[in-house]
C-alpha positions in Angstrom: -21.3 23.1 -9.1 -18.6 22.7 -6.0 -16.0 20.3 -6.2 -15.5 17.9 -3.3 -13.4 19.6 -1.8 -15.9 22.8 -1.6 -18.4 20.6 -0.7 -16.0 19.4 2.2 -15.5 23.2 3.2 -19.0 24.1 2.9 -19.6 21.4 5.6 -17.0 21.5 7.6 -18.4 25.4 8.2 -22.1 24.7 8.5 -21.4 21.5 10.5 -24.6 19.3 9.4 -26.3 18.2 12.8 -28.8 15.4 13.2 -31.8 16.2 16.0 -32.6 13.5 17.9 -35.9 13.4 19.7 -35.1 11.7 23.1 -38.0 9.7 25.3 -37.8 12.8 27.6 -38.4 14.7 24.8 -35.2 16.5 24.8 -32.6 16.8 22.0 -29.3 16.5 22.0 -26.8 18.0 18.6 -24.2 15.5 16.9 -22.0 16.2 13.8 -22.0 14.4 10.6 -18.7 16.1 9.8 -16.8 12.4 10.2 -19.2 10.7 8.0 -18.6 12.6 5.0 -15.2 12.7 5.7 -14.8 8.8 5.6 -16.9 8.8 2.3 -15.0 12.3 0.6 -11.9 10.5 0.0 -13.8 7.5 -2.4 -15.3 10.4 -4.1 -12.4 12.5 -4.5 -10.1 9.6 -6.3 -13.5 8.5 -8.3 -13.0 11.9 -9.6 -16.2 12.7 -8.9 -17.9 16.5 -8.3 -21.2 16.6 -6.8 -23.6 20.1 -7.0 -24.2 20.5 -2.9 -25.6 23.8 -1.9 -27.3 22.8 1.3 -26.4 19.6 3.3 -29.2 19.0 5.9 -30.5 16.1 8.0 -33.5 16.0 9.2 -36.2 14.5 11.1 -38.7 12.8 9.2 -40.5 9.4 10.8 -37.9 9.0 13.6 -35.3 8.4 10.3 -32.7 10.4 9.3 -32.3 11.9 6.0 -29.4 13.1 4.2 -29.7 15.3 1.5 -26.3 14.4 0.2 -27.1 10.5 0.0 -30.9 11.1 -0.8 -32.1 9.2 2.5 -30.9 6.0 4.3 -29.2 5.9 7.2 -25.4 8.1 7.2 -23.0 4.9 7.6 -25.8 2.5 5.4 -24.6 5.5 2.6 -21.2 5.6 3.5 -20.2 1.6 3.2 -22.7 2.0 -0.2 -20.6 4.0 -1.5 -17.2 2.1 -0.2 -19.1 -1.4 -2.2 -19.7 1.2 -5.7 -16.1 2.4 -5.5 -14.8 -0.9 -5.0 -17.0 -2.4 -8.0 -16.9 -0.1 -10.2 -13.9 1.9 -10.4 -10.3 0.0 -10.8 -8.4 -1.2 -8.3 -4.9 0.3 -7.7 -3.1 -2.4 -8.4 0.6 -1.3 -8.1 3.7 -3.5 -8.6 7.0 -1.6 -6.6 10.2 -2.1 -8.5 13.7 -1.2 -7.3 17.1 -2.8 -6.6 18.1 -3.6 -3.0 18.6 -0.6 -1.3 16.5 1.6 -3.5 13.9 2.6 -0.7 11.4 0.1 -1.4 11.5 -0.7 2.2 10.9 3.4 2.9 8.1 4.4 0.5 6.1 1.2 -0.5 4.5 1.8 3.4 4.3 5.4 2.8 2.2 4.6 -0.2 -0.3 1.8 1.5 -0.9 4.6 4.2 -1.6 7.0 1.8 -3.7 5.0 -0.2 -5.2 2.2 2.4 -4.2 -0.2 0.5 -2.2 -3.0 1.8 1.5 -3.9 0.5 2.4 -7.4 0.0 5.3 -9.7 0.5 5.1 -13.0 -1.1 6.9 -14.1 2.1 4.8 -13.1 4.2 2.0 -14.4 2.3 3.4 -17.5 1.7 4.2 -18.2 5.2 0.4 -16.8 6.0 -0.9 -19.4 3.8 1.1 -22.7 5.0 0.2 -21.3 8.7 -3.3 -21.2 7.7 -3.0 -24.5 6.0 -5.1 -23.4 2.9 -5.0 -25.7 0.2 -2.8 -23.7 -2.0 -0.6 -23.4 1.9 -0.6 -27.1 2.0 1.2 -27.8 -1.5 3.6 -24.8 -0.4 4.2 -26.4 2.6 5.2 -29.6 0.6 7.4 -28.6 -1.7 9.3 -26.9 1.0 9.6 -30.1 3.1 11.1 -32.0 0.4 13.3 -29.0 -0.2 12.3 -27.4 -3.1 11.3 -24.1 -5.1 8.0 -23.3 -4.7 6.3 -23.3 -8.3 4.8 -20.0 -10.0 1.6 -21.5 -10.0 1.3 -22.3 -6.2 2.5 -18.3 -5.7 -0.1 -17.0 -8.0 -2.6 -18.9 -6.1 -1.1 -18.0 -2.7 -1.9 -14.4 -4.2 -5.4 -15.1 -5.8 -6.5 -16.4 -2.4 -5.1 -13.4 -0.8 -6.6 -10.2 -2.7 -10.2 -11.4 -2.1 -9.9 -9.9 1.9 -11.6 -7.5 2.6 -8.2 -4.8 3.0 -7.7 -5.4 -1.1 -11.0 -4.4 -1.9 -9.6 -1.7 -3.3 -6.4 -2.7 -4.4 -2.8 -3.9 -2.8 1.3 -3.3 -3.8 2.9 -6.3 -4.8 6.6 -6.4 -3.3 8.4 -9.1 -4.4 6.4 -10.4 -7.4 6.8 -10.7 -10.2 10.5 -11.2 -9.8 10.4 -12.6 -14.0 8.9 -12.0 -16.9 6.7 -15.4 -16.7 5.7 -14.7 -13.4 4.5 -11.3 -14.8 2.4 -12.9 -17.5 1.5 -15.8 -15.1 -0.1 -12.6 -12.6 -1.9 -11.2 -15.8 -3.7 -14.3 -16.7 -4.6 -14.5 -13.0 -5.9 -10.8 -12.6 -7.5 -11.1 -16.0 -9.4 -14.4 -14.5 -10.6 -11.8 -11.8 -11.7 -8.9 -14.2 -8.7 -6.8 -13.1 -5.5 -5.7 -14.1 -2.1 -4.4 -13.0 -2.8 -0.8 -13.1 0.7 0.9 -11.7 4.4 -0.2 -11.9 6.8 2.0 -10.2 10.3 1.6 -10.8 12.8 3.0 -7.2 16.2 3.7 -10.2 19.5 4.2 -8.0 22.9 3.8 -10.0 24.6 0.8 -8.8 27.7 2.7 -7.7 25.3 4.2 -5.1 24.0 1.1 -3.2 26.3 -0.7 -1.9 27.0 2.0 1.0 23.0 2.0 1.6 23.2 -1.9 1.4 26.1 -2.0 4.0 24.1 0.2 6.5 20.9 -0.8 6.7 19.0 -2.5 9.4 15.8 -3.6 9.8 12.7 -4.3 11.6 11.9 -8.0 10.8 7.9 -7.7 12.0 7.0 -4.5 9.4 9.6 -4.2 7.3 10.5 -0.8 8.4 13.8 0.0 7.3 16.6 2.0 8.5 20.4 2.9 7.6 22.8 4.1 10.1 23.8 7.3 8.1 20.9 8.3 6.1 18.2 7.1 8.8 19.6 6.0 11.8 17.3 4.5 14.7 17.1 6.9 17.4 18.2 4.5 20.1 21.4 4.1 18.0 24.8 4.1 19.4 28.3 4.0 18.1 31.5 3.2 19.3 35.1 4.6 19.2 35.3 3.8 15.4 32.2 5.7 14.8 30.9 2.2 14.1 26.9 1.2 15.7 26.8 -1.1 18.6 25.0 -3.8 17.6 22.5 -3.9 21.4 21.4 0.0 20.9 19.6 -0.6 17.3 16.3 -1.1 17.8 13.2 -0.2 16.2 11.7 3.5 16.8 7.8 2.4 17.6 8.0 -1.1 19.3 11.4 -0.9 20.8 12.3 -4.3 19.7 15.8 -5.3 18.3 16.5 -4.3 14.3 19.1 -6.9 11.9 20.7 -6.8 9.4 20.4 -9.4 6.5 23.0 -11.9 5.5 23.5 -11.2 2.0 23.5 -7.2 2.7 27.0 -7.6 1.8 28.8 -5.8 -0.8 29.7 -9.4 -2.2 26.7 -10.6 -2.1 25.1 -7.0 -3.8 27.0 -7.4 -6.9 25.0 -11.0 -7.7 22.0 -9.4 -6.4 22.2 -6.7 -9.2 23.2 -8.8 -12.1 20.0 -11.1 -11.1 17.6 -7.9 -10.5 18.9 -6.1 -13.6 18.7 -9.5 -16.2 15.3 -10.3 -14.6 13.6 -6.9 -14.1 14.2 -4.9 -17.4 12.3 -7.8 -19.3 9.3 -7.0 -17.0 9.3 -3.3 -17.2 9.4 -3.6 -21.0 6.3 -5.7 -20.7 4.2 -3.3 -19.0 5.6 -0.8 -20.8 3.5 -0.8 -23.8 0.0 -0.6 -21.4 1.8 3.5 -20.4 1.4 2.3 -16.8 5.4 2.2 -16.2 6.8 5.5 -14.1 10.7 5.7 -13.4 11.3 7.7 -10.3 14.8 8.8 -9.5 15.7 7.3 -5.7 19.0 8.7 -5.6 17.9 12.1 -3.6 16.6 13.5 -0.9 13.8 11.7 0.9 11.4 13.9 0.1 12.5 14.6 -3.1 12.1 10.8 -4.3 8.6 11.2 -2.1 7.6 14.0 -4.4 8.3 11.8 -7.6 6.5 9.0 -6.1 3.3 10.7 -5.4 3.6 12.3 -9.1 3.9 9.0 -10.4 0.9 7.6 -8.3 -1.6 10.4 -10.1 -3.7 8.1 -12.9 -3.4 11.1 -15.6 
């Protein structure tokens, strides 16, 4: 029996071709290499091995047939399979934890590549949801006009309306949320309601000695969230003066060009409340999810690609 990832070779080297009869009665030869590679990946993370000696398609009726989805039409098997992962298996559904500066900003967009899966910011979906002016958006939108904090139970819904698109099908990163330990039990109840659960937490640990040079340096682009630090990851448009210091008009973002900031409270000032809040709010949470074994510590204060490397061993579901 081959794995999927024999399988994969086996077809990559045989390249599976579909003949189609044309009115002139003349065929032409097309691959179905990228099929099975869209579909190998929901396979692979299923953990799923399939026995596949021969892939063919044929001709049979002026309909193709794939001996590796028993019939049907290639992309009718493909999105198939995409609706059985999704309803079947668990959605990866990841909380990032880690204190400013710890490289959420970095790896939590490394991660939704890697996995498809979207990451999101409860500011970004808040300010989604009053633009959209869904219900839920409307209280938001309220609250804020009268110039208050918007409730736990107006961002859990903000969220709940959220993770039925289509991107979260098979799961999303929350950044951002929970930020306590009733939020936390608040998102539970919520997921619960959905038939889901919070499947990862990953913890970004960086002693607090460490930050506050990160904190000082970093600048960022507003739009994605990219973020970058003028010793460790400097833009490459940047510039610096005769102190060595950047100049402010040459940081901007690598891929669109556009300017980078910095935010107000990246401050060393302002880190030192930042930590005492993140620290008295965050340990309470951890220790909650703790008990369900789905809590991994990864050590930030390394290379990139050493804290990369931690990351993806904290990401495997054994």
């Amino acid at each position: 029996m081959f794995t999927i990832r024999t399988a994969s070779r086996h077809v990559k080297s045989s390249l599976v071709r579909v003949r189609t009869i044309t009115a002139a009665s003349k065929s032409r030869t097309v691959t179905n290499e990228e099929s099975f590679r869209k579909v190998a990946p929901y396979l692979a993370v299923a953990g799923l091995t399939i026995g596949l000696s021969t892939t063919q398609l044929s001709e049979r009726d002026e309909k193709v047939e794939c001996g590796l989805f028993s019939g049907g039409d290639v992309e009718d098997a493909v999105k198939k399979t995409e609706t059985k992962f999704a309803t079947y298996w668990p959605r990866n559904i990841m909380i990032l934890f880690g204190p400013p500066g710890a490289g959420k900003g970095t790896h939590g967009p490394k991660i939704e590549d890697m996995l498809g899966i979207p990451q999101l910011s409860t500011g970004d979906m808040l300010r989604a949801a009053v633009g959209a002016q869904t219900e839920v958006g409307k209280k938001a939108q309220a609250v804020m006009k009268a110039g208050g904090l918007v409730s736990d139970d107006i961002v859990v819904g903000i969220i709940r309306d959220r993770i039925t698109e289509e991107d979260c099908k098979f799961g999303f990163i929350l950044d951002g949320f929970p930020r306590t330990l009733v939020q936390a039990k608040a998102l539970d109840t919520m997921l619960a309601e959905e038939g889901a659960c919070v499947t990862k937490v990953i913890e970004l640990q960086v002693p607090d000695q460490v930050l506050e040079e990160r904190i000082c340096g970093r600048w960022i682009h507003k739009k994605s969230g990219r973020s970058y630090h003028i010793k460790f990851a400097p833009p490459k448009s940047m510039k610096v003066d005769a102190d060595g210091k950047p100049v402010a008009d040459s940081m901007n973002d690598d891929q669109t060009g556009e300017p980078l900031m910095q935010r107000a409270d990246d401050t060393a000032s302002a880190l030192l409340k930042r930590l005492k809040g993140y620290h008295g709010e965050t340990v309470p949470i951890l220790k909650h999810y703790e008990s369900n074994g789905i809590v991994k510590a990864v050590n930030a204060n390394q290379g990139m690609d050493g804290v990369w490397s931690e990351v993806l061993g904290s990401l495997n579901r054994k």
